[in-house]
NUDRENDREN-756445 format. One record per residue (C-alpha): residue number from 1; x, y, z. Coordinates in nm, 2 decimals, m for minus. Last residue first. Layout:
! residues N
R   i      X      Y      Z
R NUM      X      Y      Z
...
//
This chain:
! residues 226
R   i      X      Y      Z
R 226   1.01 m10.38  m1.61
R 225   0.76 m10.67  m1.54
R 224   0.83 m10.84  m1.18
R 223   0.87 m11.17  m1.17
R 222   1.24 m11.12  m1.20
R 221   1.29 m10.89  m0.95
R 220   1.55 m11.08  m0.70
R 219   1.68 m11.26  m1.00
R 218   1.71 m11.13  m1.33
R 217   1.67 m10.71  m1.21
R 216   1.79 m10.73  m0.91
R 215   2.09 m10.95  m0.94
R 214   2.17 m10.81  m1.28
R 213   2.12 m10.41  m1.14
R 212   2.35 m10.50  m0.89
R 211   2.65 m10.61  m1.10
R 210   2.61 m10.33  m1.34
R 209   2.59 m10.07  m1.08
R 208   2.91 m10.19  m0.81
R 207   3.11 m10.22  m1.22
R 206   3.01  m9.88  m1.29
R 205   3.04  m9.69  m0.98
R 204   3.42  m9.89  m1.00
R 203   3.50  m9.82  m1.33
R 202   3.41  m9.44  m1.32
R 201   3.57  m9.32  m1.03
R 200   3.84  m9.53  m1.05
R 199   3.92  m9.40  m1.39
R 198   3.98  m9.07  m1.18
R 197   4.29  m9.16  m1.03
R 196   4.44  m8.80  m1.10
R 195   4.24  m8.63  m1.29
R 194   4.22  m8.29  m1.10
R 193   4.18  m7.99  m1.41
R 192   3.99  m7.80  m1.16
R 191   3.68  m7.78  m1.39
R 190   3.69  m8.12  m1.51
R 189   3.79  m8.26  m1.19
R 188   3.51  m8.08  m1.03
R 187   3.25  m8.20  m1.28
R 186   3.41  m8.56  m1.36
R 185   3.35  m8.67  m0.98
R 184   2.93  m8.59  m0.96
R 183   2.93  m8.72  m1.30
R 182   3.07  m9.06  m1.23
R 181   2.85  m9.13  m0.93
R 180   2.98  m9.37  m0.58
R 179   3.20  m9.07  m0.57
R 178   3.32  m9.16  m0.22
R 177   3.59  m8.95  m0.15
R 176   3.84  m9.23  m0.22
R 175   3.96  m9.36   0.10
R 174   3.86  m9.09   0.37
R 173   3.54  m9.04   0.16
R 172   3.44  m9.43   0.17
R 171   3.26  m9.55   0.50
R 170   3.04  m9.21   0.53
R 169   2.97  m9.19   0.15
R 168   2.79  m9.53   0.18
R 167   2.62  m9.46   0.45
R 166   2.47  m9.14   0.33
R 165   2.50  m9.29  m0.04
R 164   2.22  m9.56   0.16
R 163   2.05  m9.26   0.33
R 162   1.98  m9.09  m0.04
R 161   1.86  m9.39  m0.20
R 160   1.64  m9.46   0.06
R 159   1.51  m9.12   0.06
R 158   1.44  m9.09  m0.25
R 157   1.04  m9.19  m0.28
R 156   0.92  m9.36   0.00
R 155   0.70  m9.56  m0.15
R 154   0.66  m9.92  m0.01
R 153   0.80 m10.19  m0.27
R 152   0.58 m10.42  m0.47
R 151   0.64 m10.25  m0.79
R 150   1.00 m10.25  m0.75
R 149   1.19  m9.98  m0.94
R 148   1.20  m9.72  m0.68
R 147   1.27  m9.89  m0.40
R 146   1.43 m10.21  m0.43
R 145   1.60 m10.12  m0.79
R 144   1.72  m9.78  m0.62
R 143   1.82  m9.96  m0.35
R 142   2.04 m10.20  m0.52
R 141   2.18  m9.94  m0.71
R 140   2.32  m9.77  m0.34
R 139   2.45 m10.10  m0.26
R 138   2.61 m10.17  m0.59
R 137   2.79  m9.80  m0.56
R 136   2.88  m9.89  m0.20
R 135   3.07 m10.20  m0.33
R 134   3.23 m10.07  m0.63
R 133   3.33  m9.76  m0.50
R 132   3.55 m10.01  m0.25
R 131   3.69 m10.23  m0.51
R 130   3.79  m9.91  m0.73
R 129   3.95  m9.78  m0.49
R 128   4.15 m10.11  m0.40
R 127   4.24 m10.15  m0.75
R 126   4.38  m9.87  m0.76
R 125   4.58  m9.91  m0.47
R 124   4.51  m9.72  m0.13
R 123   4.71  m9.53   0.14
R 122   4.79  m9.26  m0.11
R 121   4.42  m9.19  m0.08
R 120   4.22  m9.19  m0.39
R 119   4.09  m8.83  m0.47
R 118   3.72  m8.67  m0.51
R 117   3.68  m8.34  m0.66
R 116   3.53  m8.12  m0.43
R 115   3.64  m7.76  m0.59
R 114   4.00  m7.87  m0.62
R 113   4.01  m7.89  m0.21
R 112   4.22  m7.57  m0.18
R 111   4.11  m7.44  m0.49
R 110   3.80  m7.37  m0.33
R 109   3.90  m7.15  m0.06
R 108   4.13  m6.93  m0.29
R 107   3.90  m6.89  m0.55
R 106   3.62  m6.73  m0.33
R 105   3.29  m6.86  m0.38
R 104   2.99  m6.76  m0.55
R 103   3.13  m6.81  m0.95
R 102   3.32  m7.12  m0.88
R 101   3.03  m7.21  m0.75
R 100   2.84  m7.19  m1.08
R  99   3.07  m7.32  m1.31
R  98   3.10  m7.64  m1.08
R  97   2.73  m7.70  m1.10
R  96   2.76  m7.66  m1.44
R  95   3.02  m7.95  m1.48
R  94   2.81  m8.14  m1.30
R  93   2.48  m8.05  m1.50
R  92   2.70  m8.16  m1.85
R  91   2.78  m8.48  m1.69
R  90   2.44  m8.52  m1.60
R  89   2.28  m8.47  m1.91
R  88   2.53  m8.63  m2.13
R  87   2.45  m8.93  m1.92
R  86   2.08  m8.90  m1.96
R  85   2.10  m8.82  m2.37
R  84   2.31  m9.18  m2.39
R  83   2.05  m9.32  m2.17
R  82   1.77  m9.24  m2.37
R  81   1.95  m9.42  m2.71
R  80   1.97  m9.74  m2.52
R  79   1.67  m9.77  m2.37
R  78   1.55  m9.75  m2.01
R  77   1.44 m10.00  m1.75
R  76   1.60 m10.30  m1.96
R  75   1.79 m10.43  m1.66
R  74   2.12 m10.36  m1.85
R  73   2.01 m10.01  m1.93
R  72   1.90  m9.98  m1.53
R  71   2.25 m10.04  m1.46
R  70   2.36  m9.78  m1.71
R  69   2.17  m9.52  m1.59
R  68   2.25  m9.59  m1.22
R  67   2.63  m9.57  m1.32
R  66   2.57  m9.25  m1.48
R  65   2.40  m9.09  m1.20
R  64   2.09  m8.85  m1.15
R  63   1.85  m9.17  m1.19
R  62   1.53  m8.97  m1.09
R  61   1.31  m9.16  m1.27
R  60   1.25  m8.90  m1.55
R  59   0.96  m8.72  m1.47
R  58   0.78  m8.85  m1.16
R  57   1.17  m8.94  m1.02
R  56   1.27  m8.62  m1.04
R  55   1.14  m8.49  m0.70
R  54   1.20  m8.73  m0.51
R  53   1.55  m8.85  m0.66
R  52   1.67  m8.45  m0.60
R  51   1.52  m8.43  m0.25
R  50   1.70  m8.83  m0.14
R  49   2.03  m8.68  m0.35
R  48   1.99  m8.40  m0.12
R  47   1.99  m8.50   0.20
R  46   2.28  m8.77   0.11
R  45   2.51  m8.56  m0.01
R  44   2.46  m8.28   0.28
R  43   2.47  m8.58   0.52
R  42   2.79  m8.72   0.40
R  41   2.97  m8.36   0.42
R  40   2.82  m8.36   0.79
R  39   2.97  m8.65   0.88
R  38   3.31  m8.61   0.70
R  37   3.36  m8.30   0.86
R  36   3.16  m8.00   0.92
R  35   3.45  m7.75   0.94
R  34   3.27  m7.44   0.78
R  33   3.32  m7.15   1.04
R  32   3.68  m7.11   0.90
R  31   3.65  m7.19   0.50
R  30   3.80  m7.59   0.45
R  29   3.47  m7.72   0.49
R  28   3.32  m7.43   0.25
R  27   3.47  m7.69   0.01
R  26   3.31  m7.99   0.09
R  25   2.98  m7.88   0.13
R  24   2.97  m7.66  m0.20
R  23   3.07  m8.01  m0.37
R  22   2.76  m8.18  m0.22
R  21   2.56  m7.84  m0.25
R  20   2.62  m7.82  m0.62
R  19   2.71  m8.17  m0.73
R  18   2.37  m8.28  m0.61
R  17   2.16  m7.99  m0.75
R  16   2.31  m7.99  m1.04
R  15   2.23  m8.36  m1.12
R  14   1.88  m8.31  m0.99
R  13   1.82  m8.01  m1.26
R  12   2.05  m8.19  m1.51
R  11   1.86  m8.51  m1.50
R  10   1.48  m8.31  m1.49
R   9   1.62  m8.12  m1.84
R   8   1.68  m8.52  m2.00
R   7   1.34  m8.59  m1.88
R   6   1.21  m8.32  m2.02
R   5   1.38  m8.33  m2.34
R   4   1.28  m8.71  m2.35
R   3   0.91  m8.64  m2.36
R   2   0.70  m8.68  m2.02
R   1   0.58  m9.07  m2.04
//
């Protein structure tokens, strides 16, 4: 196993990569000759959470979330102490990630959208946004335990992971913005100063991981060695 600084550096690598171009989507949106919508925003996550997870996953499992890090604490895929230095990792690589387009882009076109941070819609309670990251946060853990953690599974690498936050971005951004990933919310609210509602965005990626990671990992998986 590559030595915990490595994996730690392959976390903030794929964790700035995601918040980078997800967040860049979002708010060259609002910039005329952006305007790719929901649809394409999704895409953009999803594209390159599947190249991030691909490509990390030899060295450090590609987790790039800490809602997948702590599910796969509970199903005893990683240790306590290596998770800690994996969620550090990826916060830290958000908040980078911000840093570094707030250097490329104009001010004015990405404070319109607080740099892509994620908001609950008036429309919703709390409770409902944190329902709703819930569920497409335990779908998109579930195929990270299907995929990537099951032995038996075909490999295809990220790209499961990356089409279910596809879908799962698709249904939820009008809503909440569809974090579905702590880290890839706390770097633009961090760096916009845009906290409002975000609890939901950890408590509901948190609950949705926890909750998938005990069905796959003591009941659908449980044959399986971890």
């Amino acid at each position: 196993m590559p030595s915990l600084a490595r994996r730690a550096l392959a976390e903030i690598y794929g964790t700035f990569a995601l918040v980078f171009f997800g967040c860049g989507a979002i708010v060259m949106d609002s910039f005329p000759g952006g305007r790719y919508g929901t649809f394409g925003i999704s895409m953009v996550f999803g594209i390159v959470l599947a190249v991030a997870v691909t490509t990390t996953m030899p060295i450090s499992g590609g987790h790039l979330n800490p809602a997948v890090t702590t599910g796969l604490l509970v199903a005893r895929r990683i240790s306590g102490a290596d998770a800690f230095v994996y969620i550090v990792a990826q916060l830290a690589a958000a908040c980078l990630a911000i840093v570094a387009l707030k250097a490329m882009v104009p001010a004015s076109v990405g404070n319109l959208v607080s740099w892509g941070t994620p908001l609950v819609s008036g429309r919703m309670t709390f409770g409902q946004a944190i329902a709703l990251e819930a569920v497409m946060t335990f779908f998109l853990m579930g195929a990270v335990m299907g995929t990537i953690c099951s032995k038996r599974a075909m490999k295809v690498g990220g790209f499961a992971v990356g089409l279910t936050a596809f879908v799962g971005i698709m249904i939820s951004a009008p809503l909440t913005g569809g974090a579905l990933n702590p880290a890839r919310a706390f770097g633009p609210a961090m760096m916009s100063g845009t906290m409002t509602g975000h609890a939901a965005f950890w408590i509901g990626p948190m609950l949705g991981a926890v909750l998938a990671a005990g069905l796959w990992g003591y009941v659908l998986l449980k044959d399986e060695e971890a």
